[in-house]
Residue frames relative to the residue before (quaternion, step in Angstrom):
aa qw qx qy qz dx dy dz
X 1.0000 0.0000 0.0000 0.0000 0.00 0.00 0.00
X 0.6755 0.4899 -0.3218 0.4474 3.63 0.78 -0.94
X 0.6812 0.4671 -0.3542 0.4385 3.80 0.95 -0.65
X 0.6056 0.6414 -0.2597 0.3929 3.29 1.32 -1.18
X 0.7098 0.3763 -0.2644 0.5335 3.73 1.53 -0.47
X 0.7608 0.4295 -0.2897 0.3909 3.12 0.93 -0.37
X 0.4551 0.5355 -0.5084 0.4977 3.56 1.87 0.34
X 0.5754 0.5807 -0.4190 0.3952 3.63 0.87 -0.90
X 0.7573 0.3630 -0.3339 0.4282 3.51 0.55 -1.09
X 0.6638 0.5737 -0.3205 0.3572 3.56 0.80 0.06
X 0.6694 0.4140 -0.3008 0.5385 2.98 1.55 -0.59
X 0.4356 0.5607 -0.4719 0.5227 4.15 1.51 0.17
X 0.6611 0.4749 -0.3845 0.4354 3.35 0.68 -0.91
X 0.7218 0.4093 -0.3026 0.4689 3.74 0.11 -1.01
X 0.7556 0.2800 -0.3985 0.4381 3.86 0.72 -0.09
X 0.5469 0.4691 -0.4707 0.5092 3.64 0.98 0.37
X 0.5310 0.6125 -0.4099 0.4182 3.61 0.83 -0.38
X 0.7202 0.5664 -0.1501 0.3715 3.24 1.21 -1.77
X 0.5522 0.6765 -0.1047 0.4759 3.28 1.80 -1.19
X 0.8525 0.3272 0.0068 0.4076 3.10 0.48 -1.73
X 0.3578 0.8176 -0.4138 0.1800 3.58 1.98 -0.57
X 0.6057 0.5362 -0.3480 0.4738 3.91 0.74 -1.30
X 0.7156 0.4685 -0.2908 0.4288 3.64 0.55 -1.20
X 0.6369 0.5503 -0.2572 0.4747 3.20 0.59 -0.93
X 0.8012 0.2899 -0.3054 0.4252 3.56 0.57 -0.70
X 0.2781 0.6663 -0.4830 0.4954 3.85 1.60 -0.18
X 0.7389 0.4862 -0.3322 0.3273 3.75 0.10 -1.61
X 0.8075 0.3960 -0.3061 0.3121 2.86 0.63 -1.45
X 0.6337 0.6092 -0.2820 0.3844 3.35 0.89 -0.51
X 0.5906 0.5355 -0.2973 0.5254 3.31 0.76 -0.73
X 0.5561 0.5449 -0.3393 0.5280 3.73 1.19 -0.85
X 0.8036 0.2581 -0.2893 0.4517 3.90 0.55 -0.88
X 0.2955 0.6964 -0.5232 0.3925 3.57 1.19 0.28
X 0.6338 0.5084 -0.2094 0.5441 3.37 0.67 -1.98
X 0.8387 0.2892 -0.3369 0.3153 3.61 -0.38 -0.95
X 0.8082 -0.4143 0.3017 0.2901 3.48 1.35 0.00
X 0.7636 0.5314 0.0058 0.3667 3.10 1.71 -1.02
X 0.6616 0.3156 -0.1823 0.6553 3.02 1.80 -0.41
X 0.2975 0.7323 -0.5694 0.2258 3.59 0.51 0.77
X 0.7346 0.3343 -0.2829 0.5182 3.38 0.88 -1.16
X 0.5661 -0.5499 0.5287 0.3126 3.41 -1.32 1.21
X 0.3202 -0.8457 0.3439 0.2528 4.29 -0.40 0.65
X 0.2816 0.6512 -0.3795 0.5939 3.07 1.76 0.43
X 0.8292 0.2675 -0.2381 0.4292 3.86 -0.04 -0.91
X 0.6210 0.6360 -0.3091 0.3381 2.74 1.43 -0.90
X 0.7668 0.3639 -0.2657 0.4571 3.40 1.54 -0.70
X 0.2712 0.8104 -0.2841 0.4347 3.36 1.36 0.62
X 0.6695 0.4060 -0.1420 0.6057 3.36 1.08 -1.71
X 0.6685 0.5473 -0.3540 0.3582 3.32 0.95 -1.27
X 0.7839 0.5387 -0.1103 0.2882 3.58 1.19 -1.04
X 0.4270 0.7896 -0.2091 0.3879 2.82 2.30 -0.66
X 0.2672 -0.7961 0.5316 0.1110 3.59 -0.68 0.21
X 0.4437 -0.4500 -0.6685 0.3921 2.02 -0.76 2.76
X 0.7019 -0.5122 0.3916 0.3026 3.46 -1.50 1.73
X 0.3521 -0.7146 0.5736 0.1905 3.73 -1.17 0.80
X 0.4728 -0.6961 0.4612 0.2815 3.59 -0.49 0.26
X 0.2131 -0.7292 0.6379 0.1261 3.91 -0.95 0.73
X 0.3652 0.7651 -0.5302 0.0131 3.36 -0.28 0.97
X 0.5165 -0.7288 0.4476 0.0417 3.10 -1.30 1.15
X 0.0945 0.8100 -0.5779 -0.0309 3.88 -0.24 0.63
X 0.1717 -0.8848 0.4332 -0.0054 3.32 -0.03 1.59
X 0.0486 -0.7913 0.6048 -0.0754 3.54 -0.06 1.67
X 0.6239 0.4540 -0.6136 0.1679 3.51 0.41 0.16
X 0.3262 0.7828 -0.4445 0.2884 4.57 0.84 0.35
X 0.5954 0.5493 -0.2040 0.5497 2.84 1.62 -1.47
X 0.7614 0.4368 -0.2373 0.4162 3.78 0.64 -1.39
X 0.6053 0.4708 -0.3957 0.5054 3.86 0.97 -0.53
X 0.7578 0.5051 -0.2940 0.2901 3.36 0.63 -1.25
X 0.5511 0.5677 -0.3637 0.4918 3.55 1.45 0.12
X 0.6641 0.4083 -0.3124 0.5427 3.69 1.44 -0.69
X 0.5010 0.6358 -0.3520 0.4699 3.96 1.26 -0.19
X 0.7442 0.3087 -0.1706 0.5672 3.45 0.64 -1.50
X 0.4966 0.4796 -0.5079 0.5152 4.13 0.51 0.43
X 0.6400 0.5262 -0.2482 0.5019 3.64 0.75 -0.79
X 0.5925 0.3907 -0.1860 0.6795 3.77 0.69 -0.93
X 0.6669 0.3694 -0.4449 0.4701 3.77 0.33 0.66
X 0.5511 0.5131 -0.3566 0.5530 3.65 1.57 -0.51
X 0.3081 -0.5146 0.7440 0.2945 3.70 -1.40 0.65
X 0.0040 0.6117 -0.7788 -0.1391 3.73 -1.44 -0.10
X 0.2383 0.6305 -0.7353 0.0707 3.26 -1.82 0.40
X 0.7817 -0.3406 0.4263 0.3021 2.91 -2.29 -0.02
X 0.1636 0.5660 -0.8046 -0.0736 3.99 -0.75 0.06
X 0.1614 -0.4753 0.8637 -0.0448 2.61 -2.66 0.73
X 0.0203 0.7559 -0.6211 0.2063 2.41 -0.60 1.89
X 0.5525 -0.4948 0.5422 0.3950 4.19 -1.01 0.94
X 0.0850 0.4836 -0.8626 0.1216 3.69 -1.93 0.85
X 0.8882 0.0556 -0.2630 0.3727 3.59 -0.98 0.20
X 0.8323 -0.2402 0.2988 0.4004 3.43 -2.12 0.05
X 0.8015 0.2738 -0.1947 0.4946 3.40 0.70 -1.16
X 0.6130 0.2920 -0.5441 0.4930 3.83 0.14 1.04
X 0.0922 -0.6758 0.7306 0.0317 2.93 -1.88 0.81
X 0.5036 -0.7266 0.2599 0.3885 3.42 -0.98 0.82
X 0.4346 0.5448 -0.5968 0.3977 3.84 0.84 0.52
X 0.5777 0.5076 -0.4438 0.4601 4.04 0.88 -0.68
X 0.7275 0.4243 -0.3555 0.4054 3.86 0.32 -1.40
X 0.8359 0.1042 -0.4519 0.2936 3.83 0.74 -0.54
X 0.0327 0.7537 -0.5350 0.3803 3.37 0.64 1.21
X 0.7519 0.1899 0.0024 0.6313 3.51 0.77 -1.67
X 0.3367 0.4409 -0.5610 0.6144 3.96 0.85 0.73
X 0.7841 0.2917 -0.4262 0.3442 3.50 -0.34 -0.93
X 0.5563 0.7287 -0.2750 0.2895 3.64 1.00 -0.79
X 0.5207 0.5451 -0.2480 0.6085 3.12 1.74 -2.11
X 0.9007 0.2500 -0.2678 0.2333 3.64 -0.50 -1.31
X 0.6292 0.5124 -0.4335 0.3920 3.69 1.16 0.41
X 0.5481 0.4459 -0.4423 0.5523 3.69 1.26 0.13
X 0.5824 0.3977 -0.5360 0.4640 4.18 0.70 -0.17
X 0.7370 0.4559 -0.4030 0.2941 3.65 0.72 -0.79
X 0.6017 0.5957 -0.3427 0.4070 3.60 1.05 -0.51
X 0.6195 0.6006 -0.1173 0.4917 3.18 1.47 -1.39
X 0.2270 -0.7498 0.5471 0.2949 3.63 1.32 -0.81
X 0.0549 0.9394 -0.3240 0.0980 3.37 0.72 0.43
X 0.5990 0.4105 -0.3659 0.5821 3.49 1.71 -0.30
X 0.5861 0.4519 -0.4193 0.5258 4.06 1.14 0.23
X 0.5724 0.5295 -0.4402 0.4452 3.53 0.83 0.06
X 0.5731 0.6662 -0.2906 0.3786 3.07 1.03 -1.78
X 0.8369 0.3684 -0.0836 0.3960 3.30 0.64 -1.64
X 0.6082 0.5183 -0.4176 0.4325 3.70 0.74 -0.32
X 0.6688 0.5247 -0.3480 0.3954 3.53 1.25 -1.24
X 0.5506 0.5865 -0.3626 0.4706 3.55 1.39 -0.93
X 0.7852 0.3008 -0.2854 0.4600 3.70 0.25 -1.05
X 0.3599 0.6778 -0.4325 0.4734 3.84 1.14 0.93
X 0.6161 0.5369 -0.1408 0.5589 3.10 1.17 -1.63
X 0.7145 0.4416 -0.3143 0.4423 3.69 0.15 -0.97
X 0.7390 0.3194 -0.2274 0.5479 3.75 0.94 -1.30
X 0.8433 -0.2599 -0.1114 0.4570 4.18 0.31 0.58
X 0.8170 -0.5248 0.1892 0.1457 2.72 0.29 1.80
X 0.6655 0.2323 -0.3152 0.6355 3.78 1.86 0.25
X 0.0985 0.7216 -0.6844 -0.0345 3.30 -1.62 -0.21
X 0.1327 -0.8007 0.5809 0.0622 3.63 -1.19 0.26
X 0.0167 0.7473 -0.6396 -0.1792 3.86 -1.10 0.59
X 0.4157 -0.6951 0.5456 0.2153 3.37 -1.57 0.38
X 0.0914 -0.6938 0.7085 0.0912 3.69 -1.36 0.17
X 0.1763 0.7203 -0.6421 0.1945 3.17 -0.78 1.63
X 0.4614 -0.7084 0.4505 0.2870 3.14 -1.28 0.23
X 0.0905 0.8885 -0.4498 -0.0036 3.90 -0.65 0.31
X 0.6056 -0.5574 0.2132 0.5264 3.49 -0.61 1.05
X 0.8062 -0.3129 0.4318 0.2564 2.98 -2.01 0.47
X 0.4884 -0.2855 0.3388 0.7518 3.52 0.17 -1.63
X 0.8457 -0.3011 0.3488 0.2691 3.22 -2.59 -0.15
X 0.7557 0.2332 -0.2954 0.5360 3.88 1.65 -0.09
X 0.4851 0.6643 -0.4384 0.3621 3.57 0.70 0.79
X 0.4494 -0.5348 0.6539 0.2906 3.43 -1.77 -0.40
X 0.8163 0.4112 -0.1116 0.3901 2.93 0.52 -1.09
X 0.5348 -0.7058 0.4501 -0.1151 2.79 -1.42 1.66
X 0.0950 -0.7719 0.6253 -0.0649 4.03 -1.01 0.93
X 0.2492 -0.7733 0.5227 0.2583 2.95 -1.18 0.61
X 0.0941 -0.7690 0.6283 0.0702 3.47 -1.02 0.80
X 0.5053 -0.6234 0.5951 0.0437 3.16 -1.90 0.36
X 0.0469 0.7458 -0.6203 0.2383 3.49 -0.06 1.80
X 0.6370 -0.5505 0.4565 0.2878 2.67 -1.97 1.06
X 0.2781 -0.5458 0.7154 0.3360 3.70 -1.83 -0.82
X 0.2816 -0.6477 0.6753 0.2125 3.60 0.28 0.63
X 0.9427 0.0818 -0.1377 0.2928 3.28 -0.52 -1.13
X 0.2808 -0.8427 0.3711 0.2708 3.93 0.38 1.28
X 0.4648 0.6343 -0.4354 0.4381 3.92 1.49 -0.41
X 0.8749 0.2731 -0.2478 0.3139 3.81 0.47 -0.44
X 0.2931 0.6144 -0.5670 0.4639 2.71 0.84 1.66
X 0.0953 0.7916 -0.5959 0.0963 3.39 -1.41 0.12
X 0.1599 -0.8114 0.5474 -0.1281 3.26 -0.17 1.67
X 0.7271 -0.5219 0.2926 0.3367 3.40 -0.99 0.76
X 0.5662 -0.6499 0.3569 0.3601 3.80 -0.50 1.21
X 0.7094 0.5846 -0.0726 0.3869 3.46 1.41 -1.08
X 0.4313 0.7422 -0.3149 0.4048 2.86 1.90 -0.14
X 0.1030 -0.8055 0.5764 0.0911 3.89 -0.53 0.63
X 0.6130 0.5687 -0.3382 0.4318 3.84 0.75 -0.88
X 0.3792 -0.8305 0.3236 0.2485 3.32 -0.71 0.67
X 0.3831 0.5045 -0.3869 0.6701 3.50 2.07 0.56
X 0.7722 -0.4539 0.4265 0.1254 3.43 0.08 0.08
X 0.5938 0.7604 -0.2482 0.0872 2.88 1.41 -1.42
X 0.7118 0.5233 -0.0957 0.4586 3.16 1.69 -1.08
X 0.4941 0.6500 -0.4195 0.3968 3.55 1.25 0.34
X 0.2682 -0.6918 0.6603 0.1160 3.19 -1.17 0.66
X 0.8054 0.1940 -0.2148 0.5172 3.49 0.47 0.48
X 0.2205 0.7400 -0.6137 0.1651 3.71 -0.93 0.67
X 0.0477 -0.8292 0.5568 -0.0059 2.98 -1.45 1.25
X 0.3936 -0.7824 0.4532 0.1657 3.72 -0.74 1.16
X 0.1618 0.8427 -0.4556 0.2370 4.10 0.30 0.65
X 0.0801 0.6977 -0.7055 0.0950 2.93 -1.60 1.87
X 0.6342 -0.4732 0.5403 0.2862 3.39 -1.68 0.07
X 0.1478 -0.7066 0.6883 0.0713 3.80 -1.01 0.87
X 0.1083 -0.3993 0.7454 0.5227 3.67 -1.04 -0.71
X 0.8134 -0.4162 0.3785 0.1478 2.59 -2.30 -0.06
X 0.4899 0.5818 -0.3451 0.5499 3.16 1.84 -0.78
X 0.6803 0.4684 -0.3821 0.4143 3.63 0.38 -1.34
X 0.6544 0.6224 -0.3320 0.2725 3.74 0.65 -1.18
X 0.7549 0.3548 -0.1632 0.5270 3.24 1.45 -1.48
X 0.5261 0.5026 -0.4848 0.4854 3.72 1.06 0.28
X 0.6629 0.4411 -0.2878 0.5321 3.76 0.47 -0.58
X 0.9137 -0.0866 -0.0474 0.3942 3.80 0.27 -0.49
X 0.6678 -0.5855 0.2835 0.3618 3.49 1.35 1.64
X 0.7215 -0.6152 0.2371 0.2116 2.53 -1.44 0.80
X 0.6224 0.4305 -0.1819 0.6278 3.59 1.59 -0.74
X 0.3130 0.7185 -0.5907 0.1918 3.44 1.01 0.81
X 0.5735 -0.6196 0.2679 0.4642 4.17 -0.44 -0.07
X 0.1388 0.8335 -0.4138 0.3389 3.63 -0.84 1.11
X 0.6407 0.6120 -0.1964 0.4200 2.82 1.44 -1.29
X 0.8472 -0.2440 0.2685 0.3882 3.57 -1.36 0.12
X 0.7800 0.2140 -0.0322 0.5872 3.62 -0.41 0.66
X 0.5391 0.5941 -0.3950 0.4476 3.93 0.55 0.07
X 0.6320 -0.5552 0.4445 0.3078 3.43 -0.72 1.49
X 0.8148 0.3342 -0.0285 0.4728 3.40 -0.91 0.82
X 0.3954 0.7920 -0.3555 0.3001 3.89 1.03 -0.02
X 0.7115 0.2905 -0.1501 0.6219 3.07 1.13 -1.40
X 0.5172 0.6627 -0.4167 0.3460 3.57 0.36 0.56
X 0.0196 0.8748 -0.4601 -0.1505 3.34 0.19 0.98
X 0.3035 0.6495 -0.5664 0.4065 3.61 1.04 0.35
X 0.8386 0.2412 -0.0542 0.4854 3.75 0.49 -1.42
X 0.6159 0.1812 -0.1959 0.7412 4.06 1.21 -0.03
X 0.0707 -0.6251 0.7668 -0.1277 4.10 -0.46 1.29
X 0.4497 -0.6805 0.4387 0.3770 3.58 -1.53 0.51
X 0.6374 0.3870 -0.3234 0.5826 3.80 1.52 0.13
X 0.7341 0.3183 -0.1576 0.5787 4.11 1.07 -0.23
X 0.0128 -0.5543 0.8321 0.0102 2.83 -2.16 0.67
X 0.4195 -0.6925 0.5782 0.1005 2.72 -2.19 1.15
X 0.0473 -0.7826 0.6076 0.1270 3.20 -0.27 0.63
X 0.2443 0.7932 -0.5576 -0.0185 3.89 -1.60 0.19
X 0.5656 -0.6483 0.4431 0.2518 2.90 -1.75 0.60
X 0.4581 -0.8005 0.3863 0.0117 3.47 -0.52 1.12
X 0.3292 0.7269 -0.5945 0.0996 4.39 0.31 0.02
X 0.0362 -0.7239 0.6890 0.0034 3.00 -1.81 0.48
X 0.6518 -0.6079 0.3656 0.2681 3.74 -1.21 0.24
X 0.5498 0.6775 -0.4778 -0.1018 3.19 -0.16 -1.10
X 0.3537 -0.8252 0.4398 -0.0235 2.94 -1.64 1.18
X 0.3292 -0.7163 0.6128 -0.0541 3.91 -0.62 0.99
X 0.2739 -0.7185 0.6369 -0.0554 2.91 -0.75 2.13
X 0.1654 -0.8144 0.5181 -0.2025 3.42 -1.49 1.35
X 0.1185 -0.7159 0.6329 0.2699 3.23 -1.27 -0.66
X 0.5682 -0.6344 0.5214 0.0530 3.00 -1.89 1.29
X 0.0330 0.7772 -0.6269 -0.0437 4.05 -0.01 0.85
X 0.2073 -0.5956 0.7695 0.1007 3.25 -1.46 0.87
X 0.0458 -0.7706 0.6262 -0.1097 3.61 -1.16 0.80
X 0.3949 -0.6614 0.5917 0.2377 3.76 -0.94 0.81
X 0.1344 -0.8420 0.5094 0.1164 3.63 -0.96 0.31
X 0.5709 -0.6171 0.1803 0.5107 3.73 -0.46 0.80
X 0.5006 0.6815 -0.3558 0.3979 3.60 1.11 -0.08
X 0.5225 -0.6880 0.3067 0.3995 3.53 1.40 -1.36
X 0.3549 0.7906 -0.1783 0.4661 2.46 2.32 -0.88
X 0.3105 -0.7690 0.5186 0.2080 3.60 -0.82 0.98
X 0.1850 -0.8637 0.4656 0.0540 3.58 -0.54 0.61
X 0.0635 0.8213 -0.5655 -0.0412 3.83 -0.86 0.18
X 0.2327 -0.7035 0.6661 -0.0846 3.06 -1.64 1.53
X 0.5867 -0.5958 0.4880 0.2504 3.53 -1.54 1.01
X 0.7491 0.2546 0.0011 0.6115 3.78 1.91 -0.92
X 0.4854 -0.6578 0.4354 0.3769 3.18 -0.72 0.12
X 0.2330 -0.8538 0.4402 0.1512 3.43 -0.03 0.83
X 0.4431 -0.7813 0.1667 0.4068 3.57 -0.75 0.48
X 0.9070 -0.2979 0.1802 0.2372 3.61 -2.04 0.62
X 0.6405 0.4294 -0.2368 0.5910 3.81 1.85 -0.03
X 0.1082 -0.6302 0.7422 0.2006 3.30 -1.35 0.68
X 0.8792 -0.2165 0.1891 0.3798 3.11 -1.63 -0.17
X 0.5818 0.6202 -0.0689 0.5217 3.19 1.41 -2.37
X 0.4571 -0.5552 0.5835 0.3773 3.88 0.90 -0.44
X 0.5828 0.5225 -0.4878 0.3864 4.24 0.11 -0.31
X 0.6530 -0.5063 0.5306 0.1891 2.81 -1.90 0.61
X 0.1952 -0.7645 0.5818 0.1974 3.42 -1.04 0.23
X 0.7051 -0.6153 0.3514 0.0290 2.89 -1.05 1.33
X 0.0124 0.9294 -0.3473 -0.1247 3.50 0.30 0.87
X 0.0979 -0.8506 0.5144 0.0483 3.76 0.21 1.04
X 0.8883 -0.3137 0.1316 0.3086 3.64 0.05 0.27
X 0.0484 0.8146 -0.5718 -0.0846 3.86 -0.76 -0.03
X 0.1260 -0.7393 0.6614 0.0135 3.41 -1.68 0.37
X 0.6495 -0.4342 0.4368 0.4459 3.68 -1.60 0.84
X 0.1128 0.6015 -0.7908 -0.0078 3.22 -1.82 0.64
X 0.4405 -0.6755 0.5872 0.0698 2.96 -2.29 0.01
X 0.2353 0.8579 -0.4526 -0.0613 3.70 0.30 0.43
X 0.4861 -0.7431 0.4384 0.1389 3.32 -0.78 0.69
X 0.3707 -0.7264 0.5777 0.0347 3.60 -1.02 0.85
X 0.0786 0.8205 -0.5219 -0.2195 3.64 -0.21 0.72
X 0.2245 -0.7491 0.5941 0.1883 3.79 -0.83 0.77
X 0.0434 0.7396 -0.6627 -0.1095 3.52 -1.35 0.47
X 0.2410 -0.6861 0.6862 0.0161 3.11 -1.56 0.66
C-alpha cells in the first residue's frame, strides 16, 4: 500500500511536470529577470564574452527600485480574515466569536509578514503560495493550532493540471516537493528513513539523485456519489442529511420530508 501511493503520487507529479513545463519555465525566468540575471539574452551574452578584446555585458538592473514601490503600497494595506454571518444560523455574536479566532492564528502565525513576502513573490514572478496547517501547541502538549506559513519556494508546488480557479480551489490533486542532499535527508528522518533498495522510485534520479532526494507531500480527492435530503424539523427549521435519518425527533414528531437530489462529496486523502 505505501509504494502503491507513493508510485501514484509520482506518476501525478511527472504528468503535471510534463503539463506545466512551459509555465514553469516562464516563472523561473521572469524570477532571474528581477534578480538581474537573465537580462542578457545567453547566446549574445556569450558572443561579447568570446569576441576579441572580449566586450563587456553590463547590466543596470532598475526593475527592484520599480517593484519595490508596488510592494511598499501593499505593506500599507492591513489584510486579514473577516467572519462575517450569511445564513439563518449565524448571528453576529457567533461570527465575532470566529473574528476573534481568525485574528489570533494571523497573530501567532505573524501573518502580516507572510501576507507580504508572498505578495512581493507575486510582483517578482508572478506566483506564490501560503499554507494552513495545523501544529502542536508547544513541545509538551497534544494539542494542536492552526497556523499560517510561508512556501518560500512557489516552483514546488503543483496543483492538479485540471485545475482552472486561480486558488486552486478546484483541484483534486496537489503536490508540495523539494530536494534534500542526502545528508539533510538522513539528519531529518534517520538513518532507516525510506530509500533503500527496492523503494518505489529508486531508479529515478529526478527523486533518488546520487547527492539528493525528493521528498513530498501528496493530497488527492476522492469522491462518493449520493443523495441530498432536505427535511423539516420540529422547530420548522429546514434541515439536510447525506441519509435519511430516522422518523423521531427528540419531541417524538415525524419529520417532514421535502425533497432530495444527486450530490458528490469528496474525501481529502494525504500522503
Amino acid at each position: 500500500m505505501p509504494d502503491d501511493i507513493v508510485k501514484e503520487a509520482r506518476e501525478v507529479f511527472a504528468a503535471i511536470e510534463s503539463d506545466q513545463s512551459e509555465n514553469i519555465k516562464r516563472h523561473t525566468q521572469a524570477s532571474a529577470f528581477m534578480d538581474g540575471e537573465g537580462q542578457w539574452n545567453a547566446a549574445e551574452k556569450e558572443k561579447r564574452a568570446a569576441a576579441i578584446p572580449p566586450k563587456p555585458s553590463l547590466t543596470f538592473n532598475r526593475l527592484p527600485q520599480i517593484a519595490n514601490q508596488i510592494i511598499n503600497q501593499q505593506r500599507q494595506v492591513k489584510y486579514g480574515m473577516k467572519a462575517l454571518p450569511v445564513d439563518e444560523q449565524a448571528d453576529c455574536e457567533k461570527s465575532e466569536i470566529w473574528q476573534g479566532l481568525f485574528r489570533n492564528i494571523e497573530m501567532q502565525s505573524d501573518a502580516a509578514a507572510v501576507y507580504s513576502d508572498q505578495f512581493q513573490d507575486v510582483v517578482e514572478c508572478g506566483l506564490a503560495y501560503i499554507r494552513v496547517g495545523m501544529e502542536w501547541a508547544d513541545e509538551e502538549s497534544f494539542d494542536q493550532e492552526l497556523r499560517i506559513r510561508r512556501i518560500f519556494n512557489p516552483l514546488s508546488v503543483r496543483f492538479d493540471m485540471h485545475s482552472f480557479e486561480p486558488d486552486g480551489s478546484d483541484a483534486n490533486v496537489a503536490i508540495v516537493s523539494e530536494k534534500l542532499s542526502r545528508v539533510r535527508y538522513k539528519s531529518i528522518y534517520g538513518n532507516d528513513a525510506p530509500g533503500g533498495d527496492g523503494f518505489e522510485g529508486q531508479g529515478d534520479p529526478d527523486w533518488f539523485g546520487e547527492d539528493s532526494v525528493r521528498i513530498a507531500e501528496y493530497w488527492k480527492r476522492e469522491f462518493t456519489r449520493g443523495k441530498l435530503y432536505a427535511l423539516v424539523g420540529a422547530d420548522g427549521k429546514r434541515q439536510f442529511a447525506t441519509r435519511l435519518l430516522p422518523p423521531e425527533l427528540a419531541s417524538g414528531r415525524a419529520i417532514p420530508f421535502v425533497g432530495r437530489h444527486a450530490v458528490t462529496t469528496a474525501m481529502l486523502i494525504t500522503a
